[in-house]
C-alpha positions as CSV (number, residue, x, y, z in Angstrom):
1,X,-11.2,-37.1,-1.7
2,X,-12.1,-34.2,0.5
3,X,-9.1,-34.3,2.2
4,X,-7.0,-34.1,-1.1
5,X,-9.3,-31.3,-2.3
6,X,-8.3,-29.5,0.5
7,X,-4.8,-30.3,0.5
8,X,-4.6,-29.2,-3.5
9,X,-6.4,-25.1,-2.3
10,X,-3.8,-24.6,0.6
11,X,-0.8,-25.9,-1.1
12,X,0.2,-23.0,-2.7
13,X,0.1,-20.6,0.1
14,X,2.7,-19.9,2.3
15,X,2.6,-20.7,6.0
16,X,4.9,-17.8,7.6
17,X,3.1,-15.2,4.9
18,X,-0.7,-16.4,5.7
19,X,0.5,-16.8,9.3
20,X,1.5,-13.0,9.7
21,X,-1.3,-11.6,7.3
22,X,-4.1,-13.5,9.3
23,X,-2.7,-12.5,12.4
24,X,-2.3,-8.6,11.5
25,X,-6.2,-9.2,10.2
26,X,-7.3,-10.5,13.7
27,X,-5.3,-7.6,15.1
28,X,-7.1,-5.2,13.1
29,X,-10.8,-6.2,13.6
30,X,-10.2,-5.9,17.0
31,X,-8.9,-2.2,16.7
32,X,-11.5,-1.2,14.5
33,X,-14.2,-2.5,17.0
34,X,-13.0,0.1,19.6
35,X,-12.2,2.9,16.9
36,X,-15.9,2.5,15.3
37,X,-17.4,3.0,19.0
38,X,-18.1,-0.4,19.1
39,X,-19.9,-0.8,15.5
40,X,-20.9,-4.7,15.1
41,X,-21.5,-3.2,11.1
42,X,-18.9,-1.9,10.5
43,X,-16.4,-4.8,11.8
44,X,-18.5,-7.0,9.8
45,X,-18.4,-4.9,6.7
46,X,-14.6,-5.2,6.8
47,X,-14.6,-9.3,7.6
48,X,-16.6,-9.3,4.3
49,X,-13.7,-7.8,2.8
50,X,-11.1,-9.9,4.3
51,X,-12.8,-13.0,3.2
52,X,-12.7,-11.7,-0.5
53,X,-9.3,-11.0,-0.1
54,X,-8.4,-13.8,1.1
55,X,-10.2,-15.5,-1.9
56,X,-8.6,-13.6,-4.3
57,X,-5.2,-14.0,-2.8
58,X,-5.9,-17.7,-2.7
59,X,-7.0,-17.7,-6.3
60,X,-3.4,-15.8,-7.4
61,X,-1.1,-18.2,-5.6
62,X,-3.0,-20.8,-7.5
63,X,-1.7,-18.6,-10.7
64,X,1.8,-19.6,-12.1
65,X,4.0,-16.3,-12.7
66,X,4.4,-17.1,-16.4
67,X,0.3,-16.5,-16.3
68,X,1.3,-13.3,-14.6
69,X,3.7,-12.0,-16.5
70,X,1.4,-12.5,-20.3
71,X,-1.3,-10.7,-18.2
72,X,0.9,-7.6,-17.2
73,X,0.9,-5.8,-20.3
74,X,-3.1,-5.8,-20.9
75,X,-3.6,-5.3,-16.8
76,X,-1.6,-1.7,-17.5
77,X,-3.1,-0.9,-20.7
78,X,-6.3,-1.7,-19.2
79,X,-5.7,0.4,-15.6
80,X,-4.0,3.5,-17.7
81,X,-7.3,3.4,-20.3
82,X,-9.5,3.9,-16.7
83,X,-6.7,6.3,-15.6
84,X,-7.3,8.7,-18.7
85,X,-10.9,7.4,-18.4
86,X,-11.0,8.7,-15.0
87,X,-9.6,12.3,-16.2
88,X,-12.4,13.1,-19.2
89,X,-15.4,11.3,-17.4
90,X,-14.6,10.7,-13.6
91,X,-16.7,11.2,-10.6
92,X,-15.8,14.9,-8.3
93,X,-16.0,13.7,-4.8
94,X,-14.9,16.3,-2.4
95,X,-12.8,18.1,-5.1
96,X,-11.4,15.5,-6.5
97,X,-12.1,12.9,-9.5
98,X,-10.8,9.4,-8.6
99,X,-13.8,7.3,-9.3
100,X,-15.0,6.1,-12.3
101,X,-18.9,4.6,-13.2
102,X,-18.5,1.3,-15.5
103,X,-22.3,0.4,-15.7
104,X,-23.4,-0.4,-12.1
105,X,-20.0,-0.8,-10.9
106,X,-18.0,2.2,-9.1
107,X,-14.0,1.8,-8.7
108,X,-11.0,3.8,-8.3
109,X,-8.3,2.7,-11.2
110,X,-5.4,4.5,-8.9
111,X,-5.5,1.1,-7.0
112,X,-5.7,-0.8,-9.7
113,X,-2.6,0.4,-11.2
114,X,-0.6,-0.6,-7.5
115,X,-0.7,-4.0,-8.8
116,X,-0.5,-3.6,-12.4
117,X,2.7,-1.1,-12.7
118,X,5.0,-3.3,-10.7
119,X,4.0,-6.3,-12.5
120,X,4.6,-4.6,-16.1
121,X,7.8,-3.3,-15.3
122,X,8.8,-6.5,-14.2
123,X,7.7,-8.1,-17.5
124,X,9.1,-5.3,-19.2
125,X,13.1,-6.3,-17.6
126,X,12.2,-9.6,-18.3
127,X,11.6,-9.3,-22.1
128,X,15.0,-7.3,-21.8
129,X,17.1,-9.4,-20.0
130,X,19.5,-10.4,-22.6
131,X,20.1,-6.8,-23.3
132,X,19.3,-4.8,-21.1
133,X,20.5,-1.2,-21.8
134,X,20.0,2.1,-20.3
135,X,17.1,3.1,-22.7
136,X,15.3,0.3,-21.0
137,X,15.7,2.3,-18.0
138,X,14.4,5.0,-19.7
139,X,11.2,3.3,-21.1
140,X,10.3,1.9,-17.9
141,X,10.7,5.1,-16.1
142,X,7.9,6.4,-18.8
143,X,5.8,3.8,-18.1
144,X,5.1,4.3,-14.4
145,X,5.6,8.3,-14.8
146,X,2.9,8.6,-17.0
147,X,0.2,6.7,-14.3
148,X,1.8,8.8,-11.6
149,X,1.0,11.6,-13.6
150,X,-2.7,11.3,-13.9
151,X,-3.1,10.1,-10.7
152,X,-1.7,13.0,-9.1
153,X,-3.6,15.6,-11.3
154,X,-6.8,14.1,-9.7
155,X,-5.4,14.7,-6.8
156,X,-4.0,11.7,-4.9
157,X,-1.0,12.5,-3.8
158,X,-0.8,9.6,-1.3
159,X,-1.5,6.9,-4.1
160,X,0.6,8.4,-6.3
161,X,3.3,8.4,-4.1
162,X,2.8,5.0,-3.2
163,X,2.9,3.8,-7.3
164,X,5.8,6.0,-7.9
165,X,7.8,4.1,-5.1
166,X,6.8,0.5,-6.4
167,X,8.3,1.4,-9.9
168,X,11.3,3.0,-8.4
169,X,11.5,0.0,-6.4
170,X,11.5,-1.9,-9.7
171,X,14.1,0.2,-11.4
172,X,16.5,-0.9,-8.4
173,X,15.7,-4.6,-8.4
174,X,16.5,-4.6,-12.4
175,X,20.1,-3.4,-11.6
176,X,19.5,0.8,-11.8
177,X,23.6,2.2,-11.6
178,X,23.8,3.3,-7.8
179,X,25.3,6.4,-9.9
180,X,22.7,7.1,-11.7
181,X,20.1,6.8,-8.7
182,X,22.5,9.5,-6.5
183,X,21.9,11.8,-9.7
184,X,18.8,11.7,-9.9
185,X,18.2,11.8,-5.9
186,X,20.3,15.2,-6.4
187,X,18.2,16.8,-9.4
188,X,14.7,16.2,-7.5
189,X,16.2,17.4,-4.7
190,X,16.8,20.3,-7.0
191,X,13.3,20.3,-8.3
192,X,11.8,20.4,-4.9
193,X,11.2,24.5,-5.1
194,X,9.3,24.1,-8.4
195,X,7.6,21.2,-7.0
196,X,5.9,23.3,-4.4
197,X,4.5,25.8,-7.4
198,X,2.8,22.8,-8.6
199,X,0.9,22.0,-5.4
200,X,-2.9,22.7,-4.8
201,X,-3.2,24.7,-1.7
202,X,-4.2,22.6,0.7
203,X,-1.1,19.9,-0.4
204,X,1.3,23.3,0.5
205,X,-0.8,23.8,3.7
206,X,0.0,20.1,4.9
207,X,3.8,20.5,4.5
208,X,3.4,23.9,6.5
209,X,1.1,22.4,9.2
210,X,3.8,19.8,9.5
211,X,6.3,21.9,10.2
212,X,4.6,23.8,12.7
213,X,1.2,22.6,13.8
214,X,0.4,24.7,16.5
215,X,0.0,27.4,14.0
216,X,-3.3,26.4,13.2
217,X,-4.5,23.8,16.5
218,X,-8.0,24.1,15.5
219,X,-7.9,24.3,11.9
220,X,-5.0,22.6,9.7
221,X,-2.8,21.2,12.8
222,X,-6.0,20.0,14.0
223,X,-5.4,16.1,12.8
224,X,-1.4,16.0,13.4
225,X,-2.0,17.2,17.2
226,X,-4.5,15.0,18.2
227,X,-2.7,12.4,16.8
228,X,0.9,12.6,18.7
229,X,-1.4,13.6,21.8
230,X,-2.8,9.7,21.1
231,X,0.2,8.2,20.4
232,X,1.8,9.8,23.4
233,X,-1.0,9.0,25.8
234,X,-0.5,5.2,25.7
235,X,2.3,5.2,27.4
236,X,4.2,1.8,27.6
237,X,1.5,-0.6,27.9
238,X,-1.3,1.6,26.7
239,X,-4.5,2.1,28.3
240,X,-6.3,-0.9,27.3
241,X,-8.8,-2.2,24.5
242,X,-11.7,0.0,23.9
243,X,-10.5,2.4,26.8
244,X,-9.1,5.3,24.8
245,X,-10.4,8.5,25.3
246,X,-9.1,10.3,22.3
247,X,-11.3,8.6,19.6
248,X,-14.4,7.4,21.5
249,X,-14.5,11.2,22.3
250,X,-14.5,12.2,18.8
251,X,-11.2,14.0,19.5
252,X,-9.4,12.2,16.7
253,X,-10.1,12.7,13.4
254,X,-10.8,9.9,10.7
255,X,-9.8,6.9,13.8
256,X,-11.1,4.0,11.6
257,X,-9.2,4.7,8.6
258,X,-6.2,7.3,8.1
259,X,-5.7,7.5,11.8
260,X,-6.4,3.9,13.4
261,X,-2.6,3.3,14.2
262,X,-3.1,6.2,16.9
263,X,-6.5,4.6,18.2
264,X,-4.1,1.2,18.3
265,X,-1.2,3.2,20.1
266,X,-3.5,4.8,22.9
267,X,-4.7,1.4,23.9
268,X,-1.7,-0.8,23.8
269,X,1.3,1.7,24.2
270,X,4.9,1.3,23.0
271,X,4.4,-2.8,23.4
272,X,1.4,-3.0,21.3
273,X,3.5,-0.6,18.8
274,X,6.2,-2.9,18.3
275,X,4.2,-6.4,18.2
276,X,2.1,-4.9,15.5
277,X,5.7,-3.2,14.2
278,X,7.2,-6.7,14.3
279,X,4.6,-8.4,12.3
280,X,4.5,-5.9,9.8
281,X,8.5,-6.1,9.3
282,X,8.8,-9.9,9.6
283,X,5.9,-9.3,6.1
284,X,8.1,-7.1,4.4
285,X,11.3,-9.7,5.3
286,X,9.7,-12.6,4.5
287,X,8.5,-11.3,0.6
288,X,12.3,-9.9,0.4
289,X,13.3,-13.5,1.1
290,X,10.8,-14.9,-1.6
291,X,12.2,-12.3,-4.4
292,X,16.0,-12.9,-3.2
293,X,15.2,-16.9,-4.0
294,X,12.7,-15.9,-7.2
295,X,13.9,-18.1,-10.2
296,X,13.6,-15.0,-12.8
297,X,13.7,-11.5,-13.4
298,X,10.1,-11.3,-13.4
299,X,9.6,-13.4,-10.5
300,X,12.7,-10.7,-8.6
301,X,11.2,-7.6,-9.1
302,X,7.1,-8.5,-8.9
303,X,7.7,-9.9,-5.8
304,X,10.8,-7.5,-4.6
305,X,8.3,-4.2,-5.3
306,X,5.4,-5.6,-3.9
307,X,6.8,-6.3,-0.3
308,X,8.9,-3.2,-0.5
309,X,5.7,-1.1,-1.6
310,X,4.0,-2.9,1.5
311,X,6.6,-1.2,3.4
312,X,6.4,2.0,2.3
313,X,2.3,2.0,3.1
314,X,3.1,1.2,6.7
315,X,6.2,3.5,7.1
316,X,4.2,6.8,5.7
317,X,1.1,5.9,7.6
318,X,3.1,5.5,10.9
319,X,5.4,8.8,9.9
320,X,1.9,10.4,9.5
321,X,0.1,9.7,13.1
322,X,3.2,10.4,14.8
323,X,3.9,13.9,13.3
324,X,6.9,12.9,10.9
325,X,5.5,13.1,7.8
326,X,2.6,15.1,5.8
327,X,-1.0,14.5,6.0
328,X,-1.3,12.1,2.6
329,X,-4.4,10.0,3.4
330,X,-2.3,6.5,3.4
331,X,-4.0,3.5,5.3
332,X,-2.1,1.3,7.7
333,X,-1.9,-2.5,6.1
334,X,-4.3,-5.0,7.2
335,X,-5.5,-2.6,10.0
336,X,-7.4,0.3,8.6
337,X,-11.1,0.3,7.4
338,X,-11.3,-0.3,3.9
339,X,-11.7,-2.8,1.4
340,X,-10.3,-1.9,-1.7
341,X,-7.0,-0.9,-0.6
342,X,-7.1,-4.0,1.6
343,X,-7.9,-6.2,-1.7
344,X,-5.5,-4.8,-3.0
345,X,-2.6,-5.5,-0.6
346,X,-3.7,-9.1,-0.2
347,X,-3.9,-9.8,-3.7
348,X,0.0,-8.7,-4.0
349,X,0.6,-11.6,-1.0
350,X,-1.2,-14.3,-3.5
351,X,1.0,-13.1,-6.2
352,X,4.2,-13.3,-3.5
353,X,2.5,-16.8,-2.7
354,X,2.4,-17.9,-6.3
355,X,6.2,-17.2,-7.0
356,X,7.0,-18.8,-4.2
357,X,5.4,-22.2,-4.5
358,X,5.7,-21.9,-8.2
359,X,9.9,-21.6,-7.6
360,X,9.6,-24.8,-5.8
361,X,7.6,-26.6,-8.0
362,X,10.1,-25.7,-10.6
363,X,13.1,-26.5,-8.3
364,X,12.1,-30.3,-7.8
C-alpha cells in the first residue's frame, strides 16, 4: 500500500525535468557554500526553500490544466489587486515599494504575477480560439501591460522585464503575425530616446556604466568590473571549489545572489560554464518539447512562456556578470540565493509537469 502511495505522488512528475532541476539544485548549494564564505545557515536556509518548492511543484503536477486554466483569471485579478495594493500602501525599502504587509505575512506580488500573467493570457487564447481576431491581440497585450506598468513604477525594472517577455512570449505562441511583431520591434526601437526620459537616474546610469565602465571603477562600474575580472580569472577549468579569491575577498559585490554565476565561473572555468550552460538549455528544450506536444491552446502557450521565460532569467543574468547587458538585479535559476524567486520558478516546472502527464493521461 506504501509502495502504491508512493508510486500515485511521483507519477505525475517528469523524469528528464526533475532530473535537470534536482541536479542544477545540488549544483547550486554547492556554489553558494563557497560564495557565503562557507555559511552552514545560509545553505540550509535555501535547502528549506528547495524542499517547499519542490512540494509545491509536486502539488501542481498533481493539478490537471483544466484546474489551471478556471484558476487563471482570479490568480491575475488577485496579483494585479496586490499590484495596485502595493502602489497606495506598499513597503519603501531602499527607495523602492515592492513589498506589501497582509497581516503577519510580507510578499512581493511582482513574483506573483510571473506565474499568473502567462497562465491568463493563455486562458484568455483559449476562450478565443474559435475566433481569434486581432482585437484579441490587442486585449491580451492590455492585460500584461497594465502589470508591467505598475511594476516598473515601483521600480523593478528586472521583474518587469522578465513579465513583459512571458506575455510577449504568449502573444507569439497564440499565432502573433510575424508582420505585426517586425512593426512593432521597429516603433519601440523608435521609442527607445523617449524611453530614456522616463528612467530614474540610476536605471540611466546603468546603461552608461555598461557602455563604458571604467568611467566610474570605484563607483558605478564597480559591480560590472569585478565581475568580467571573475569570470575571466577561471580560466578553462577554473580555480577550484571554495578557492576563488574574488568573492571570499569581498571583491565582488552581491556573490550569493545577483552575482553567483561569477563566483561559479571563477571556480570551475569555461567547463563548469557550459555543464551548468548545458543543463539549463536541455530545461528550456525539454518544456519547449512539452508545449510543442500540449493537447490545447492553453496547455501551448502556459507551458511555451514558462520555459521560454526560464530562458530569459538565465540569459540576462549571464549577459549581466559578463558585461553584456545592464545591471537589472535578475537571479540565475536554481543557483542564486533566494527563495521566493526560486518558488516561483519551480512552481512553473509543476505546472510544465502537470501538462505533461495530464496530455498523456488524456492520450490513452
Amino acid at each position: 500500500m506504501i509502495r502504491r502511495w508512493i508510486a500515485n505522488i511521483i507519477a505525475p512528475l517528469d523524469a528528464p525535468l526533475l532530473g535537470l532541476i534536482l541536479s542544477l539544485m545540488a549544483l547550486g548549494l554547492a556554489v553558494l557554500f563557497s560564495a557565503s564564505g562557507r555559511d552552514v545557515m545560509t545553505v540550509a536556509s535555501q535547502a528549506r526553500s528547495m524542499l517547499i518548492a519542490l512540494l509545491g511543484m509536486c502539488l501542481l503536477a498533481h493539478l490537471p490544466p483544466q484546474y489551471l486554466m478556471r484558476l487563471a483569471a482570479p490568480a491575475y485579478t488577485f496579483g494585479l489587486l496586490m499590484l495596485i495594493g502595493v502602489a497606495l500602501f506598499g513597503e519603501v525599502s531602499h527607495g523602492a515599494r515592492r513589498w506589501l504587509h497582509l497581516g503577519p505575512v510580507r510578499i512581493q506580488p511582482s513574483e506573483f504575477m510571473k506565474l499568473a500573467l502567462p497562465l491568463a493570457l493563455a486562458a484568455w487564447f483559449q476562450y478565443r480560439e474559435e475566433s481569434l481576431n486581432f482585437k484579441d491581440f490587442i486585449i491580451a497585450l492590455l492585460l500584461f501591460v497594465i502589470p508591467v506598468g505598475l511594476i516598473a513604477k515601483q521600480p523593478d525594472l528586472g521583474t518587469a522585464l522578465l513579465i513583459a517577455s512571458s506575455g510577449c512570449f504568449a502573444l507569439f505562441l497564440a499565432g502573433l503575425s510575424w508582420r505585426v511583431i517586425a512593426i512593432a520591434a521597429t516603433a519601440g526601437a523608435a521609442a527607445l530616446p523617449v524611453a530614456w526620459t522616463f528612467l530614474h537616474d540610476y536605471q540611466r546610469q546603468r546603461v552608461l556604466t555598461l557602455i563604458n565602465p571604467s568611467s566610474d571603477p570605484l563607483g558605478a562600474g564597480y559591480h560590472i568590473i569585478q565581475s568580467t575580472i571573475s569570470v575571466g580569472s577561471g580560466g578553462l577549468f577554473g580555480k577550484g571549489w571554495l578557492s576563488g579569491t574574488q568573492a571570499h575577498l569581498d571583491f565582488l559585490p552581491e556573490p550569493k545572489t545577483d552575482f553567483i554565476f561569477a563566483v561559479f565561473c571563477e571556480e570551475f572555468g569555461l567547463l563548469g560554464e557550459l555543464i551548468l550552460l548545458g543543463l539549463l538549455v536541455s530545461l528550456v528544450i525539454r518544456g519547449l518539447r512539452i508545449a510543442g506536444h500540449a493537447s490545447s491552446v492553453f496547455n501551448r502557450i502556459a507551458a511555451g512562456s514558462i520555459c521560454l521565460t526560464l530562458f530569459t532569467y538565465t540569459f540576462v543574468n549571464m549577459g549581466m556578470v559578463a558585461g553584456i547587458l545592464p545591471v537589472v538585479g535578475v537571479p540565475l535559476p536554481f543557483i542564486s540565493y533566494g527563495g521566493t524567486a526560486l518558488i516561483t520558478l519551480m512552481l512553473g516546472q509543476g505546472i510544465l509537469m502537470s501538462i505533461c502527464y495530464h496530455r498523456t493521461i488524456v492520450k490513452r
